[in-house]
C-alpha positions in Angstrom: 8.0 -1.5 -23.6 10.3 -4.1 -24.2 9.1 -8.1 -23.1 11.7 -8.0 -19.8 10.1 -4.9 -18.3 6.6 -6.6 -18.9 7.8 -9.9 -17.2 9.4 -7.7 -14.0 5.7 -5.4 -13.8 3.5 -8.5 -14.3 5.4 -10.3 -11.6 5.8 -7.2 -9.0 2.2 -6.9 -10.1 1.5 -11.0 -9.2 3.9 -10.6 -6.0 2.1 -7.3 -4.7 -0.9 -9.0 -4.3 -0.3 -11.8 -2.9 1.5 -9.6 -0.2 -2.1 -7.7 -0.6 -4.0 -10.6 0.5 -2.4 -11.5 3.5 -2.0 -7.5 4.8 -6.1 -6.9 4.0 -6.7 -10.1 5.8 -4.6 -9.3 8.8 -5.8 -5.8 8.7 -9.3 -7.1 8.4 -9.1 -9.4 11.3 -7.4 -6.3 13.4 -9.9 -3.8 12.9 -12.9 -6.4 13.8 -11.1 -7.3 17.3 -11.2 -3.2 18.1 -14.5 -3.2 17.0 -15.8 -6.1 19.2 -13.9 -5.3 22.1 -14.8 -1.6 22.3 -11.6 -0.5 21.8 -11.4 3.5 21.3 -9.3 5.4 19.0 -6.6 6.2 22.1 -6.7 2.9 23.2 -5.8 1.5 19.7 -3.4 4.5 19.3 -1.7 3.5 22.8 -1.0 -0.1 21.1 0.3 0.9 17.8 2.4 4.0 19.6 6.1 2.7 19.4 5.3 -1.2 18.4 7.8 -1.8 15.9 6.2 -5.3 14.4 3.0 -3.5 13.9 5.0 -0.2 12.2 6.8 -3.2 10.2 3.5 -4.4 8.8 2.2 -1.4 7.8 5.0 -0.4 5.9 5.3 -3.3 3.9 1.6 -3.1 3.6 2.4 0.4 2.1 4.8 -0.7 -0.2 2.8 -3.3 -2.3 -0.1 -0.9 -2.6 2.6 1.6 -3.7 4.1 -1.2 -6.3 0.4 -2.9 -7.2 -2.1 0.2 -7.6 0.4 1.9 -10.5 0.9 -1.1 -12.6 -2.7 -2.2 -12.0 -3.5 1.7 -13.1 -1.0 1.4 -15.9 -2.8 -1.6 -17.5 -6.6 0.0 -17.0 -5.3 2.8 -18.8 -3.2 1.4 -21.4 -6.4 -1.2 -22.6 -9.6 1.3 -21.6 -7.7 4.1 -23.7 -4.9 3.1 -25.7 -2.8 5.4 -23.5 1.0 4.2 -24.3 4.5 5.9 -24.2 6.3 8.2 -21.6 3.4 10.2 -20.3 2.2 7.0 -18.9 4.4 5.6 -17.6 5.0 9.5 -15.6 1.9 9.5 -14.3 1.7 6.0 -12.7 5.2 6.7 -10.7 3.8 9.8 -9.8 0.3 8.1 -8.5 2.7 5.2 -7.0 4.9 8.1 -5.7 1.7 9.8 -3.9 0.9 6.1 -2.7 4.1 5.9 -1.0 4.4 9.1 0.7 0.8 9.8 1.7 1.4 6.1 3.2 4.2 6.4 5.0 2.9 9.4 6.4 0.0 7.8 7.8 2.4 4.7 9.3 4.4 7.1 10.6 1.4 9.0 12.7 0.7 5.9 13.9 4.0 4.5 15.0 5.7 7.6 16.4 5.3 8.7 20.3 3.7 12.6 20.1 2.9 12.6 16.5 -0.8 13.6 14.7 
């Protein structure tokens, strides 16, 4: 891999979790507040149903675990077992892929009235 591509992956890599930081915190805080105020699964549901900030947030919350956990993967494998080249490199986008998909699946239950 030439030394541009490793610049642009160690700084989407940087950049993802910094994003990653502030979503787990906010996420964090979220989930707590339910907790402590009894809120049920239908409640919660009845707040996130159609709130377009909150769908927002989760999907860019999405995306940087999409863009983090595959480079992040990438490197663990590349150092842990000398793992290099193409097949790599496949494998990561299609874990980042899964990521994405299984992700916005899960925002998208959340967000849309009438879906499971």
């Amino acid at each position: 891999m030439n030394t541009r591509a490793q610049a642009y992956l160690w700084f989407a890599q940087r950049a993802s979790a910094a994003l990653l930081g502030f979503f787990v915190l906010v996420h964090l805080v979220t989930v707590i507040y339910a907790v402590r105020n009894g809120l049920s699964a239908v409640e919660i549901l009845g707040r996130t149903r159609g709130n377009t900030p909150w769908m927002l947030f989760y999907l860019l919350f999405v995306v940087a675990v999409a863009v983090h956990v595959p480079i992040g993967l990438r490197n663990i494998l590349a150092e842990t077992f000398s793992w290099r080249g193409r097949g790599l490199d496949l494998i990561v986008l299609g874990v980042g892929l899964f990521f994405l998909l299984s992700g916005l699946r899960a925002v998208w239950a959340v967000y849309a009235p009438g879906a499971a």
